[in-house]
N, C-alpha and C positions, 0 to 999 in steps of 0.2 A: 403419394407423390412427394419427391423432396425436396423439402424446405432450403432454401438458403437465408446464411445470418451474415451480414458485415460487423466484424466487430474494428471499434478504431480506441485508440488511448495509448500515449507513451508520455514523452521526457523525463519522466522516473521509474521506478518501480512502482509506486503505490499509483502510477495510472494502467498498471501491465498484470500486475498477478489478480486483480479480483478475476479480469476477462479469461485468466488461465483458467481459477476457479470454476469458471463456466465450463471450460470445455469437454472436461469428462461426459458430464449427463448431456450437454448439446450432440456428440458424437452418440452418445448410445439412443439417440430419437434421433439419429438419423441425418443430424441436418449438415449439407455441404457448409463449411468454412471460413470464410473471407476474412483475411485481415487488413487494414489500412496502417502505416506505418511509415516512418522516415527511413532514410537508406545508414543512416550511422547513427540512431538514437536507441535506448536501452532495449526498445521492443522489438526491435530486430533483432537481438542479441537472446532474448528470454524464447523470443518465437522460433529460436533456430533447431531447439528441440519437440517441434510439432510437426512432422513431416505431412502430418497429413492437411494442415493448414494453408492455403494460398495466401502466398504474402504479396501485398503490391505497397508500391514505395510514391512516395510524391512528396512537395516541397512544402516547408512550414516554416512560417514567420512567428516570431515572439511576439506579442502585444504588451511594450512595458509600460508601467505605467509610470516610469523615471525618465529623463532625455537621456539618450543613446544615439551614434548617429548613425548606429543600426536599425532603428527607426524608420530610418527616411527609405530604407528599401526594403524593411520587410513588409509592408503591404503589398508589395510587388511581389512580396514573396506566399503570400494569403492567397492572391487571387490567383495566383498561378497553382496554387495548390486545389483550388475551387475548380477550376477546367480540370486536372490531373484528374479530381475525385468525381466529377461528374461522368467524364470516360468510364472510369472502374466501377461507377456505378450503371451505367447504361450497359454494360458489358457483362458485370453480375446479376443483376436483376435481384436483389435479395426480398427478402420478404420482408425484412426486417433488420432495422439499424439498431445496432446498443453501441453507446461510446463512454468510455471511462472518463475522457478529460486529457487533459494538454491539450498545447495547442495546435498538435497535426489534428487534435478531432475534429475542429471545427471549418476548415473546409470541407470534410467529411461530412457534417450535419446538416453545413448552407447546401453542400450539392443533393444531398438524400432527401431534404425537405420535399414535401407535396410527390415523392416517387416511391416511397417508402416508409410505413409507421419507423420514427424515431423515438427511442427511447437513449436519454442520459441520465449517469451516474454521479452524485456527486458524494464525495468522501467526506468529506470536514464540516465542519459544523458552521459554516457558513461559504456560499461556494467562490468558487474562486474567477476571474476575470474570464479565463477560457470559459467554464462551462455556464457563467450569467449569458457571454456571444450564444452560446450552445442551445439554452434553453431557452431561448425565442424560437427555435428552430424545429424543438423539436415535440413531441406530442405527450410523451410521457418525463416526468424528472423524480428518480429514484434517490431517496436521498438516505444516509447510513446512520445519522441521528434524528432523532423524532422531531428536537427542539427545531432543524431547518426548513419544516416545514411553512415555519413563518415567514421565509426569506425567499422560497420557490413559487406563490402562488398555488392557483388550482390545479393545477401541473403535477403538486409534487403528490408522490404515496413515498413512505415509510416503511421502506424494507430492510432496514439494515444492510451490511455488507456481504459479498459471498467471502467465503474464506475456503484455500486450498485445500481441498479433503485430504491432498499427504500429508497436510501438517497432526492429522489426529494417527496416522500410521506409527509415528517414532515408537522408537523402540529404547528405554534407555540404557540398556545393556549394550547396544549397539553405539549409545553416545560415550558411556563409557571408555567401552572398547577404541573410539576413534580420539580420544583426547588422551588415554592413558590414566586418566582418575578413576579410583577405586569407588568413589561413591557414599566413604565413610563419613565425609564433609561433606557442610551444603557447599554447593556449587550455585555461583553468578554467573546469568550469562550478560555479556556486553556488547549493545549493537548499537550502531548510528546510523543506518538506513542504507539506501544502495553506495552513495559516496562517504559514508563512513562519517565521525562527528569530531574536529580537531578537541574540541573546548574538554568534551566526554575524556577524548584519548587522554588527555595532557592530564587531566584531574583523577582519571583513574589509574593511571601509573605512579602519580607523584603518592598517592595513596596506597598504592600494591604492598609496600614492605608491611603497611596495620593491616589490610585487608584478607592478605593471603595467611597470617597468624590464623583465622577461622575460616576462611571460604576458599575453596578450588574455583580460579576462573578460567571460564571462555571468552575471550574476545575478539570479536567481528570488528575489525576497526577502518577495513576498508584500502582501497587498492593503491599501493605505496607507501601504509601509513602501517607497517612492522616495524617494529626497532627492532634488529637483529643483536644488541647489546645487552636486551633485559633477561638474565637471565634466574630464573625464578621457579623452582618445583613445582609450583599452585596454582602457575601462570601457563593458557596456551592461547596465543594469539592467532588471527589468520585474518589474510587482507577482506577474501568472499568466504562464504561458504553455499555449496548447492543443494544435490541431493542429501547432504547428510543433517540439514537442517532439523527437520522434522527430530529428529534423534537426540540431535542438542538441546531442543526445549523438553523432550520427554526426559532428561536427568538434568536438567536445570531446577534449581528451585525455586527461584526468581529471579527477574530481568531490572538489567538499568539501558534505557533507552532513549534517544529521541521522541517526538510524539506525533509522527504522521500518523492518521487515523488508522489504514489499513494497518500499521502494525500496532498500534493497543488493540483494535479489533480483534485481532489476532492472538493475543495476549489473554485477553477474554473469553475466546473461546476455549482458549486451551487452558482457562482459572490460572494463570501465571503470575503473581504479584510483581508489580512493575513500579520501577522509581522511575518517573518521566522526568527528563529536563529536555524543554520544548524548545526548538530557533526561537532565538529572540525576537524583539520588534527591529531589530537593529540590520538582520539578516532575512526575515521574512514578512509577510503581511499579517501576522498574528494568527494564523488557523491551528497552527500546535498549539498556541498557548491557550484560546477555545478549548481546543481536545482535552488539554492534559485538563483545564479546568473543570472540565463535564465530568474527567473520569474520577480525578478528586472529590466532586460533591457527590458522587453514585459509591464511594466507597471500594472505587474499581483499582485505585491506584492512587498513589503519594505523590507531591508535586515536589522538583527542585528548580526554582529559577535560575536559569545560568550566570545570572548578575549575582546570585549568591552561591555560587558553586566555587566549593575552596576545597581541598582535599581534606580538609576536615569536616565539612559540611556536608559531605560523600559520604565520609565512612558515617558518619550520624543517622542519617536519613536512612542507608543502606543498613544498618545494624537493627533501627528504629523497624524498616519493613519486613525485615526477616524475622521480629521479635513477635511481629503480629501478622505472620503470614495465615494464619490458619484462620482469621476474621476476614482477610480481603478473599481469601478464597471462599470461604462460605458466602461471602457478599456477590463474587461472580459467577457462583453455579446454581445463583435463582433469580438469577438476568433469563426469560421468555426467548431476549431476541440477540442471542450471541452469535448468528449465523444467520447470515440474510441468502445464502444461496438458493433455497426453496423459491423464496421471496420473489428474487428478482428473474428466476426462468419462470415463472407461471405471468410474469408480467408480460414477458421473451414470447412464452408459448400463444398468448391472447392474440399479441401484436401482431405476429406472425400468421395466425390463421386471417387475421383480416387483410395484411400485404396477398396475404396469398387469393384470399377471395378477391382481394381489389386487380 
C-alpha cells in the first residue's frame, strides 16, 4: 500500500534542498509526495523542478523577535496558515510529517500534530525560533549536530544532515569545461548562500588583482550582485548557479563561504576545505557563528570574522587554507557522520509505518 509523506520547509534554501535530498530514495519506495509551501517563497521556486511533487500553498507570518509593525498582523497571518494546513492535511492524509524549518512549517506542524507522526529538522547548532514553535509539536526532533542535542530534549536523535546525492555526481572536466579554466591552477570557489554575501563580494573583489596572480576563481555572488565592469582572466562570476553545481565543487579546491549549516555540511561531505565568514551578530542570531565555530574546533574548516575581514585578511586566511588543504581534508574524510541521509529516512520510514498502522 502507498505511503504518503508531507514534507514542509522554505524561506531560504538551507530549509529547501535537505527535503530535496530526500526525495530520490522517498520516490524509489514508493511514497506519494506532499509539499507545503508559500506562493512566492524560494520553495516554490526549487520545487518547480519536481513534477512529480504536489505542491500546496498557504499563508505564513514571520515571528520576530524585533518590533515590526508587521507584527501586529502576522499572527493573523499564523493562524490563518493553521486552517489552510489543517484542510491540506485532512485532505492528504499522510502517514507521515517531516519539516525542515521556516516559518511556513509551523502551521504545518500545529495542524499535523496528534493526525500524523511528526518529525522536525533542525540545521544549526542550536535551533532557531521557528523550529523551538515546531518542536513542542512534534514527536521526533532530528538534529545535524550532536552537541544540539542538549538544547532539544528527549525528542532529539542525532542524524546529521541529508545531503543532495547530485552533489557527489560532478564531474570536473565538466566544471572546467563550463568556466573556461584549464585546471593548471588551484581554483576558489565563492558563494554566500541563496541571496549571495555583499561584505564576501566587496572583500573578494577588492582582493582579486593578489588573488587571481595564483588562484582561478568562481564566484556565486548572487542575484543582481555581477559587476559587469570586472574584467579579469582568473575571474568568472555568476549571480545563481544550478544544475552545474555539483561540477563546480568537483574542480574546486576549496571554498570561501558564508556558514549556514547545510552548506559546510555540504562542504564536508564532499572534503572541501572552506574559509567560513559567518553573518555577524549584527545581521543574525549567531547560528553561523556556532557553525563556523564547531567546524573550526573539528578541524573541518578555518574561521574569518567579518569584523575582521579586510582584503588582506582574505588573501591571508585564503592562502593560509590552501597551504594546508591536504590536513583539513584528511580531517573531513574520517568524520563517520558526513551524510545524515540514511539517518533521517529510517527515522521517515518508522514514522511512517506507525501513521500508517494508526
Amino acid at each position: 500500500m502507498t505511503k504518503t509523506i508531507l514534507l514542509t520547509g522554505g524561506g531560504t534554501a538551507g530549509h529547501v534542498t535537505p527535503n530535496l535530498a530526500l526525495l530520490p530514495q522517498l520516490r524509489a519506495e514508493g511514497y506519494a509526495i506532499h509539499y507545503v509551501g508559500t506562493a512566492e517563497g524560494i520553495e516554490k521556486t526549487l520545487l518547480a523542478g519536481e513534477p512529480d511533487v504536489v505542491y500546496h500553498v498557504i499563508t505564513a507570518g514571520k515571528l520576530r523577535r524585533y518590533f515590526s509593525l508587521k507584527n501586529l498582523a502576522d499572527p493573523f497571518r499564523v493562524l490563518k496558515g493553521i486552517w489552510q494546513a489543517r484542510r491540506i492535511v485532512r485532505q492528504v492524509k499522510p502517514d507521515v510529517v517531516f519539516s525542515k524549518g521556516g516559518f511556513v512549517s509551523v502551521p504545518v506542524v500545529v495542524a499535523a500534530h496528534s493526525k500524523a507522526p511528526v518529525i522536525t529538522h533542525e540545521s544549526d547548532y542550536t535551533p532557531g525560533l521557528a523550529n523551538k514553535i515546531a518542536a513542542r509539536f512534534a514527536d521526533t526532533v532530528c538534529v545535524t549536530f550532536e552537541d544540539t542535542l542538549q538544547y532539544v530534549g528527549p525528542k532529539g536523535v542525532f542524524t546529521g544532515t541529508p545531503i543532495r546525492h547530485t552533489l557527489y555526481e560532478g564531474k570536473a572536466e565538466k566544471g572546467l569545461a563550463f568556466t573556461g579554466f584549464t585546471g593548471k591552477r588551484p581554483i576558489l570557489l565563492s558563494m554566500g548562500g541563496s541571496q549571495g554575501a555583499q561584505a564576501i563580494n566587496e572583500a573578494l573583489r577588492e582582493a582579486l588583482p593578489r588573488l587571481s596572480k595564483t588562484y582561478d576563481i568562481i564566484h556565486l555572488c548572487g542575484k543582481g550582485k555581477v559587476d559587469p565592469n570586472i574584467q579579469n582572466a582568473a575571474y568568472r562570476q555568476y549571480a545563481y548557479i544550478g544544475p552545474e553545481l555539483p561540477d563546480l565543487f568537483a574542480c574546486a579546491d576549496f571554498v570561501l563561504s558564508r556558514a549556514g549549516a547545510n552548506a559546510v555540511f555540504e562542504f564536508l561531505a564532499l572534503a572541501k576545505p572552506a574559509l567560513l565568514i559567518p553573518l555577524p551578530l549584527s545581521a543574525s542570531r549567531g547560528d553561523q557563528i556556532l557553525n563556523a565555530n564547531y567546524f573550526a574546533r573539528k578541524g573541518y574548516a578555518m574561521l574569518l570574522e567579518q569584523e575582521k575581514l579586510t582584503p588582506d585578511s582574505l588573501v591571508e586566511a585564503l592562502d593560509t587554507l590552501y597551504e594546508n588543504r591536504l590536513q583539513f581534508i584528511s580531517t573531513m574524510t574520517s568524520d563517520p557522520h558526513v551524510d545524515g541521509t540514511e539517518e533521517v529516512l529510517a527515522i521517515i520510514r518508522q514514522a511512517a509505518e506507525r501513521g500508517k498502522q494508526g
